[in-house]
C-alpha positions in Angstrom: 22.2 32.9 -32.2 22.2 30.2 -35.4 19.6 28.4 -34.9 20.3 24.2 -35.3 18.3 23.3 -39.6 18.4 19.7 -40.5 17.2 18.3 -44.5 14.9 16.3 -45.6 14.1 15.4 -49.5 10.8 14.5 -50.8 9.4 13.4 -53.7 5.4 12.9 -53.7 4.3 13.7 -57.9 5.1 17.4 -59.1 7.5 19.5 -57.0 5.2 22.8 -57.2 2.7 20.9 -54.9 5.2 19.4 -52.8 6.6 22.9 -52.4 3.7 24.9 -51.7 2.7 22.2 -49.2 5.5 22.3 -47.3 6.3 26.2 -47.3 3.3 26.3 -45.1 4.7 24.3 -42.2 5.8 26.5 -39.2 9.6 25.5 -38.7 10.3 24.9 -42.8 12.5 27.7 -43.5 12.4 27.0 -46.9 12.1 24.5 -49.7 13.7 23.8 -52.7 12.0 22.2 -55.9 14.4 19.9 -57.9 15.5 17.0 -59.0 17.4 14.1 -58.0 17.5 9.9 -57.6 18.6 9.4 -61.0 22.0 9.3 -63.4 22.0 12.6 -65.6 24.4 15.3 -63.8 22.8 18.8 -63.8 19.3 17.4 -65.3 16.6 20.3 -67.1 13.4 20.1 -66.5 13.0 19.1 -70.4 15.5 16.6 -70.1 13.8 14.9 -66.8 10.2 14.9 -68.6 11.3 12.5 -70.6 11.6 10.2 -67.9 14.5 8.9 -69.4 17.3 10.6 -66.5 16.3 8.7 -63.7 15.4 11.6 -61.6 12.4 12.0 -59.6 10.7 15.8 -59.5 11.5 16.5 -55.8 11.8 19.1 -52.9 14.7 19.9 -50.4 13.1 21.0 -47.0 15.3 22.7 -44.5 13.4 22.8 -41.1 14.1 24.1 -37.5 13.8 20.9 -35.6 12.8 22.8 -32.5 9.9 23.9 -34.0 8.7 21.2 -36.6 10.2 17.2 -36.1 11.5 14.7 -39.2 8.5 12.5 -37.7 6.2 15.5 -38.3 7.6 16.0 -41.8 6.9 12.8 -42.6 3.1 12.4 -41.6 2.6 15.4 -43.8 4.2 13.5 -46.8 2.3 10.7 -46.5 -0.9 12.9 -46.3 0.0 14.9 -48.8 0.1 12.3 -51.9 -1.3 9.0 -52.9 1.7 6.6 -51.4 0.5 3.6 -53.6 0.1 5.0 -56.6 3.9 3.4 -59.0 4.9 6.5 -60.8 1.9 8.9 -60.9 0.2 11.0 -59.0 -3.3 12.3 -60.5 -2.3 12.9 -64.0 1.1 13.6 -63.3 2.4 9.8 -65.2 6.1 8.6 -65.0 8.8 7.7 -63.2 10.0 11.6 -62.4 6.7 11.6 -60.4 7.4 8.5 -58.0 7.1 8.4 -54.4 10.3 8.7 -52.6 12.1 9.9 -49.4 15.6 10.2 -50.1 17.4 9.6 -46.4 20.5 11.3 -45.3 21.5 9.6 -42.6 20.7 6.2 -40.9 18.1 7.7 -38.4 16.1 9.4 -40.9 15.8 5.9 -42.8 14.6 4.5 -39.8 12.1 6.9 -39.2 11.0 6.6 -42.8 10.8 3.2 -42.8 8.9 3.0 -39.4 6.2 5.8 -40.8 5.9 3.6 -43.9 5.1 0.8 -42.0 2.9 2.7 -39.4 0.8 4.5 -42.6 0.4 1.3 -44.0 -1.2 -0.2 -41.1 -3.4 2.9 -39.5 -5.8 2.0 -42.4 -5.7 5.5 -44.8 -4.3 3.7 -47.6 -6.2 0.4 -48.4 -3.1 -0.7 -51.4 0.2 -1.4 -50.7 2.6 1.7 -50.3 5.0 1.7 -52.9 7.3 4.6 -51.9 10.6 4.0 -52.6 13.2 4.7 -49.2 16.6 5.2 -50.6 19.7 7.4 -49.8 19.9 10.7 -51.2 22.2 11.6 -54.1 23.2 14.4 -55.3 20.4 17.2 -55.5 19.9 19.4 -58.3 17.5 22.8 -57.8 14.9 23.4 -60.7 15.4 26.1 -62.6 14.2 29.3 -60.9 10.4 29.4 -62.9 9.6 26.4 -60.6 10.7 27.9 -57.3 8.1 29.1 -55.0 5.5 28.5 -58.1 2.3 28.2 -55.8 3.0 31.5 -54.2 4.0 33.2 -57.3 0.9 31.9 -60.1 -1.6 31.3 -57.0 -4.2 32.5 -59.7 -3.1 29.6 -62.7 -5.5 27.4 -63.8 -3.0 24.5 -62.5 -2.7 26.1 -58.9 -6.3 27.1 -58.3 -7.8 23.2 -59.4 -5.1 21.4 -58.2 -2.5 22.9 -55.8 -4.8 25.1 -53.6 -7.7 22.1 -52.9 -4.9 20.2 -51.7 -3.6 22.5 -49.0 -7.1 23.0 -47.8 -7.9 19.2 -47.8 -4.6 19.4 -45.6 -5.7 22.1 -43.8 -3.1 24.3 -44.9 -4.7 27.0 -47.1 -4.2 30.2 -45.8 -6.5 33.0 -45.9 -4.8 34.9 -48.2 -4.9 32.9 -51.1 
């Protein structure tokens, strides 16, 4: 029996934290890092460093929605990143490192634009939220040295001070890494 998967895109600073977050909710089947929100068809990673395509480093999460809900999804997001912060996260600087969640359809921009309004209000962020709530575009995967990074350089400098504290501040780290 196929089991029902629904999308949601993501963009929340670099895509190899965004991905290794995700990939440890039960009901993701899997994420995708990439690119996407801006003008350049079939963007590089080199070309979208520049900050000159428009695109924003993102992921591509398809998720059972029996087991894990857009809603869900979406409190995770907001946990997962600085939501006020205009094009940076840490010291990740420029517009391919914007906040965004890139709807595809009306209900999911609802939903995003009610969780915006609900995370701005609960009190965790004490700035204004600038994450962007557009419609999604085309998406373009990363070339295949920035898929699944986190589970495949766990041990890189980058992942050990920056990736894996941030799953365990979310509670996510598992015990194997």
């Amino acid at each position: 029996m196929q089991t029902n998967r629904e999308i949601a895109i993501f963009a929340a600073g670099c895509f190899w934290c965004v991905e290794a977050v995700f990939e440890c909710v039960p009901g993701v089947v899997s994420v995708v890092s990439g690119y996407t929100g801006g003008h350049t068809p079939n963007p590089t990673y080199k070309q979208v460093s520049t900050g000159k395509t428009g695109h924003a480093e993102a992921v591509r999460v398809e998720y059972d929605p029996s087991m894990v809900s857009y809603s869900e999804l979406l409190d995770l997001f907001w946990r997962a990143h600085d939501p006020t912060t205009l094009n940076r996260q840490g010291a990740d600087v420029g517009t391919q490192y914007r906040s965004a969640i890139f709807y595809l359809s009306e209900e999911q921009k609802r939903a995003a634009e009610e969780s915006r309004s609900r995370w701005q209000a609960s009190g965790h962020v004490k700035n204004t939220i600038v994450t962007e709530i557009v419609p999604a575009g085309e998406f373009y995967p990363a070339e295949d040295m920035h898929q699944d990074y986190f589970e495949r350089n766990s041990s890189a400098p980058y992942c050990r001070f920056v990736i894996a504290p941030k799953l365990e501040k979310l509670g996510l780290a598992s015990p194997d890494r």
